[in-house]
C-alpha positions, 0 to 999 in steps of 0.5 A: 190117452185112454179113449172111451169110444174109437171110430174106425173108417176106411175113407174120410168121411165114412165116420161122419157119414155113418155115426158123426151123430153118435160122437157129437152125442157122447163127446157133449156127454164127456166122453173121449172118442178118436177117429181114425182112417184107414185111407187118405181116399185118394181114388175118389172121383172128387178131390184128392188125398191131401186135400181129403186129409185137410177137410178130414181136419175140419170134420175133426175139430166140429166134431170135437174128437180128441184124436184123428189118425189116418193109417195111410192104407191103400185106397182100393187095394188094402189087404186084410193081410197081417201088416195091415192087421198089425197096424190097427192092433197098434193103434187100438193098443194105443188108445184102448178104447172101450167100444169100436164103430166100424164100417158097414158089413155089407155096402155099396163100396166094397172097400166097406165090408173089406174095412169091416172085415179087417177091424173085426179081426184086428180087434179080436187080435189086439186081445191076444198078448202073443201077438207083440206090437211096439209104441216108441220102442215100447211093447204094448199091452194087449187089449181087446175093447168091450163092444164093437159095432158096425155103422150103416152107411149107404146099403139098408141093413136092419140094425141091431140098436139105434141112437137117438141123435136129433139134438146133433143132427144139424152138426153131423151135417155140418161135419159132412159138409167140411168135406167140400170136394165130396159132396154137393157144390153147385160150383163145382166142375169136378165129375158128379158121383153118387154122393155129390147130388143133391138127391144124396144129402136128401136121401142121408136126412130120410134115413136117419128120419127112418131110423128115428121113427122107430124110437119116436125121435126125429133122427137117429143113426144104426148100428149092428152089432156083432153079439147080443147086447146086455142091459143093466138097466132095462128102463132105460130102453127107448 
């Protein structure tokens, strides 16, 4: 299956977080977008790892994703090292999409930049056909996508280009809430963190309201971009 968009995050969740708007947006367009997780995110205060892995599932089908993988990485202590590198490769191989979104560069959690930084290289490594790497005894062809963006999550970084996803904004939240054991849950005797209190679901809202304001759109999600982006079309420009 050849994808047109694969989403890449370090912890179930990030993906919905950081630019479930902008797949629910280009899946309802007919476009082919897989997710996938580098970590079941198993040293998260709430929940566990299979658990995660359920509510992950969840997430997939409202986002309506033609694929979810999870790598499987260690949760805080993955290495951008070459098995780790060669893991992704693999999978972007696999489904040769055109554009990666990625985690943010820079974040609170620091296994974000560390998940950017590792994406990045991947990617750019996928390109080379030195580089051998197998699917069911078969040797892939290399491929390098056309774009690759990062998402931004909780740390305020200036983006690049925003997408205007208020008609899907209600279903990026629902999306988010599928993971039940992460977030608020007013019944819930499990530890609060940072993103299970209410205030953190406020503080989503406000930031995709900020970056709508810019384009004069309800809510829109943020993206930075790792070269200059070109348009074929400037009218198209919001």
């Amino acid at each position: 299956m050849k994808l047109d968009i694969l989403a890449i995050g370090v912890h179930p969740d990030d993906v919905e977080l950081g630019c479930g708007g902008t797949i629910l947006k280009h899946v309802a367009a007919g476009y082919k977008v897989g997710i996938l997780d580098l970590t079941v995110g198993e040293l998260g205060t709430r929940g566990s790892g299979p658990l995660r892995l359920v509510e992950a599932e969840n997430a997939k089908n409202i986002l309506g994703v033609s694929v979810r993988e999870n790598l499987g990485l260690r949760d805080g202590f993955f290495k951008n090292d070459e098995e780790s590198q060669l893991k992704i490769i693999e999978i972007i191989r696999k489904y040769q999409p055109d554009v990666i979104l990625a985690n943010a560069p820079d974040d609170r959690h620091p296994d974000h930049g560390r998940a950017a930084q590792l994406t990045y290289d991947a990617y750019f490594l996928s390109g080379l056909r030195k580089i051998e790497t197998k699917l069911d005894g078969e040797i892939q062809k290399e491929w390098r996508p056309k774009s690759f963006f990062h998402y931004i999550q909780a740390k305020y970084l200036t983006p690049d280009f925003v997408v205007d996803v208020s008609e899907h904004f209600d279903k990026k939240m629902e999306s988010i809430f599928a993971y039940k054991s992460q977030f608020h849950d007013p019944e819930s005797k499990e530890p609060q963190t940072f993103i299970s209190s209410p205030e953190f679901i406020e503080f989503v809202k406000s930031r995709y309201r900020d970056f709508g304001s810019s384009i004069g759109a309800e809510f829109a999600e943020g993206f930075i971009a790792k070269k200059i982006i070109g348009f074929d079309d400037i009218t198209k420009v919001l």
